[in-house]
C-alpha positions as CSV (number, residue, x, y, z in Angstrom):
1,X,20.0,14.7,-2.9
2,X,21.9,11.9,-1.4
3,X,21.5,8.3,-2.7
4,X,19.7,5.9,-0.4
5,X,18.2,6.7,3.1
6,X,14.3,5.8,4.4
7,X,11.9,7.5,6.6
8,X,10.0,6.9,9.9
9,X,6.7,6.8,10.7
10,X,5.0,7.7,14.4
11,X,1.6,8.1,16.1
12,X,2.3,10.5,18.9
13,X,-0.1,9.0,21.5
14,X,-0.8,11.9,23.7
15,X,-2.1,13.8,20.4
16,X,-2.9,11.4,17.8
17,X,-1.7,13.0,15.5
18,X,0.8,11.2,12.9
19,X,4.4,12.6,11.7
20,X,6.8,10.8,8.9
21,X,10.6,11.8,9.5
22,X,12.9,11.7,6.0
23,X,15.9,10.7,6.3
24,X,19.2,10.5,4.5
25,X,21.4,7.5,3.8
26,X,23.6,8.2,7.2
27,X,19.9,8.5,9.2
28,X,20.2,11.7,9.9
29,X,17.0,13.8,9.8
30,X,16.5,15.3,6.7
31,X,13.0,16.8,7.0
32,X,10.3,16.4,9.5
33,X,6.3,16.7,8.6
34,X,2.9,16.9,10.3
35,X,0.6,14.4,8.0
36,X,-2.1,15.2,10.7
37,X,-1.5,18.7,9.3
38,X,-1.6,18.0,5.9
39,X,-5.0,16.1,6.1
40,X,-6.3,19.1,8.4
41,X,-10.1,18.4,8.4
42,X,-9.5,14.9,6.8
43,X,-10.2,11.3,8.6
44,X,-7.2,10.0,10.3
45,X,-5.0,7.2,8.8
46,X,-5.9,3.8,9.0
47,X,-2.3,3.0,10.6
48,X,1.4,3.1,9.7
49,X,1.5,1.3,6.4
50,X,-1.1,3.3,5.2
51,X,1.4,5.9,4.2
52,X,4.8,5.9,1.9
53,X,7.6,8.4,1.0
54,X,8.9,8.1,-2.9
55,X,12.4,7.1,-3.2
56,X,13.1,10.5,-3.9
57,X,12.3,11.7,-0.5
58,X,9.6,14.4,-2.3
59,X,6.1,13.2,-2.6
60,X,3.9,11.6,0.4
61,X,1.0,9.0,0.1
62,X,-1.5,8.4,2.8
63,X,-4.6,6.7,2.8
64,X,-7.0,7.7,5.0
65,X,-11.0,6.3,5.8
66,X,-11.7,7.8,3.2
67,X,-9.5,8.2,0.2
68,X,-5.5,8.2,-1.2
69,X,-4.1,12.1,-0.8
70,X,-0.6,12.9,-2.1
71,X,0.9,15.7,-0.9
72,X,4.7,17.0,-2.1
73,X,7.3,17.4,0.3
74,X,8.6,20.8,-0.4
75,X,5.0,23.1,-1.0
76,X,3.2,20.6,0.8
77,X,0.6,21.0,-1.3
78,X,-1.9,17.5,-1.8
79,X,-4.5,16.4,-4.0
80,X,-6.5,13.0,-4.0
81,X,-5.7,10.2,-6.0
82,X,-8.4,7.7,-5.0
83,X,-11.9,8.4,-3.4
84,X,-13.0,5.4,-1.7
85,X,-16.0,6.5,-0.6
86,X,-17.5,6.2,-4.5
87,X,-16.8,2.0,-3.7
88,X,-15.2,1.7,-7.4
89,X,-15.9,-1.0,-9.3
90,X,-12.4,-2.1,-11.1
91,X,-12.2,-5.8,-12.6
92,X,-15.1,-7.2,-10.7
93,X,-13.7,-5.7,-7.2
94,X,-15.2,-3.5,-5.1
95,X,-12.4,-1.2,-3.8
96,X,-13.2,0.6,-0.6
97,X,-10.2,1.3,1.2
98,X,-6.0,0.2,1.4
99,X,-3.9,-1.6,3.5
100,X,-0.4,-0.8,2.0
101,X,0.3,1.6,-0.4
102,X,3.9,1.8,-1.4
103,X,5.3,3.8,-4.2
104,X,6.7,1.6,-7.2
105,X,10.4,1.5,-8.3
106,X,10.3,4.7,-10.2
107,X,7.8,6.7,-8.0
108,X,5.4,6.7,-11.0
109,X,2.6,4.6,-9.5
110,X,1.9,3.3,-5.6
111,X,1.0,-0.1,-5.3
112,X,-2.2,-1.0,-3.5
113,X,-2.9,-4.3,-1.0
114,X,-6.4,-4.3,-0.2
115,X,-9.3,-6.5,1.8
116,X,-11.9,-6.2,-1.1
117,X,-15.2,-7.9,-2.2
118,X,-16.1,-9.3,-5.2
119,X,-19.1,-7.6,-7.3
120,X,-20.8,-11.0,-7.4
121,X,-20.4,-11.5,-3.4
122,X,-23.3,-12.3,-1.0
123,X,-24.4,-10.7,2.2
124,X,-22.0,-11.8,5.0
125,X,-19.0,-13.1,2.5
126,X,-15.7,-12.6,3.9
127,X,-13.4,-10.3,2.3
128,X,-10.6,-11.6,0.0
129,X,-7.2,-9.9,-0.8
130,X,-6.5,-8.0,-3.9
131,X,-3.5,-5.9,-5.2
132,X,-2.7,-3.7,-8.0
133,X,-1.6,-0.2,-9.1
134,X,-2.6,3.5,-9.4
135,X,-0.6,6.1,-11.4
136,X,-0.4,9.3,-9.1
137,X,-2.7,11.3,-11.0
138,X,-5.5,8.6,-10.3
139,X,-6.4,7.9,-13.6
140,X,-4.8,4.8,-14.6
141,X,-6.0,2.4,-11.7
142,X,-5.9,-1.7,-12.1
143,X,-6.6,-4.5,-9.0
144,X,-6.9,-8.5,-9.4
145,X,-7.3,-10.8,-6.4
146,X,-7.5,-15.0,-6.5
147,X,-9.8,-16.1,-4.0
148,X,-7.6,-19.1,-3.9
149,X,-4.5,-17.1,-2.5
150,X,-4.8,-15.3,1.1
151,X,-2.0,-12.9,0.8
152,X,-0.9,-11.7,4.5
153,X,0.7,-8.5,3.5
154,X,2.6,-6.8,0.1
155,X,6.0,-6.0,-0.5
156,X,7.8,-3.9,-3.7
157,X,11.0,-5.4,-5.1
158,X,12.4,-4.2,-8.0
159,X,9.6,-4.6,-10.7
160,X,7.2,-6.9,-9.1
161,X,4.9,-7.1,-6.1
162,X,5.3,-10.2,-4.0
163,X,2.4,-11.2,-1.7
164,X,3.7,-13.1,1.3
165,X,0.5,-15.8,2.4
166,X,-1.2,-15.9,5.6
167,X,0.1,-18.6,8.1
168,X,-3.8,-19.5,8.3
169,X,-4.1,-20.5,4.7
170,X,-0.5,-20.8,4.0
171,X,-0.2,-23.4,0.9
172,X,3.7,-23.3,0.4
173,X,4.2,-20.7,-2.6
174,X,4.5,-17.2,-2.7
175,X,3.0,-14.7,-5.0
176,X,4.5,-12.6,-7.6
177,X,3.4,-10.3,-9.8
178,X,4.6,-8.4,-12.3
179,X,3.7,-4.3,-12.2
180,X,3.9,-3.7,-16.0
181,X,2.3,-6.7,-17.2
182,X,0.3,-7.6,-14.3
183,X,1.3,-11.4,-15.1
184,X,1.0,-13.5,-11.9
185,X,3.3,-16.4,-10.7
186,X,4.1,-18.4,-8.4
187,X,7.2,-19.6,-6.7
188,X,7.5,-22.5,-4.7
189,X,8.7,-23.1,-1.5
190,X,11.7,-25.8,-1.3
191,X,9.9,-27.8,1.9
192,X,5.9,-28.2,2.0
193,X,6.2,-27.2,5.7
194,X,7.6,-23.5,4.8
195,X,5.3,-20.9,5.6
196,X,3.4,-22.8,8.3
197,X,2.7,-22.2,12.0
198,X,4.6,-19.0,11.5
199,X,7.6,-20.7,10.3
């Protein structure tokens, strides 16, 4: 196992069908895989982000329509680690689905970026983002959102999650949370005019 590398991700268009190349640190192809495949009778995933390779190169995530499935690289066996169609209730949100779900630092957990509701919300509210983590085995699952914040999108960096803000709604600051305390901060751009008009 060589130290560092990355994978790709494609949608074949004239099958639909999605494949994740692994790759080593000097880009050459270290394994290539089906994930259309893997899911077999499953519903397609949502769209590239929706799936993530451990920094190990051995386990796969994907989030489909309806759920999280991990499968491992080398028996490419999978088994479920969220069921979205159940709508679960976790700290007031109503999780139904994922937009990003990258594995953490040390592979133990994936991070989640999701559109959710609130439990509280009225017919016709819009949506608000929300973050988190799930531990692989799905049993240990935690998500907060601040309706103040519109986060765009969610990266992993070392022990925290930053959530860049939508040019839209874009208030100067960016997000940052911390994975194993779940402490929120936020750090503050040097000019006002940062962040806006896609600058």
């Amino acid at each position: 196992e060589k130290k560092g590398g990355g994978m790709a991700v494609s949608s074949d268009s004239s099958d639909g069908q999605w494949k994740v190349w692994i790759l080593d640190a000097s880009l050459k192809q270290r394994k290539k895989i089906n994930l259309s495949k893997l899911i077999g009778d499953k519903k397609d995933v949502f769209q590239g982000e929706c799936i993530a390779v451990s920094h190990a190169g051995r386990k796969i995530a994907m989030a489909t329509e309806g759920e999280i499935l991990l499968c491992d690289v080398q028996s490419k066996k999978r088994h479920q680690i969220l069921d979205f169609t159940k709508k679960q209730l976790v700290n007031h949100l109503v999780l139904d689905g994922a937009n990003q779900i990258p594995f953490t630092k040390d592979d133990s957990q994936l991070a989640l970026f999701s559109s959710v509701l609130s439990e509280s919300a009225a017919d016709g509210e819009e949506s608000i983002s929300a973050w988190g983590t799930v531990s692989l085995d799905g049993m240990e699952l935690e998500m907060s959102a601040d309706a103040n914040y519109y986060g765009e999108e969610m990266c992993v960096y070392d022990d925290c999650l930053i959530l860049p803000e939508s040019f839209e709604h874009n208030s100067s600051r960016l997000l940052k949370i911390d994975i194993d305390s779940g402490k929120k901060s936020f750090i503050p751009f040097s000019d006002k005019r940062e962040g806006k008009d896609g600058v």
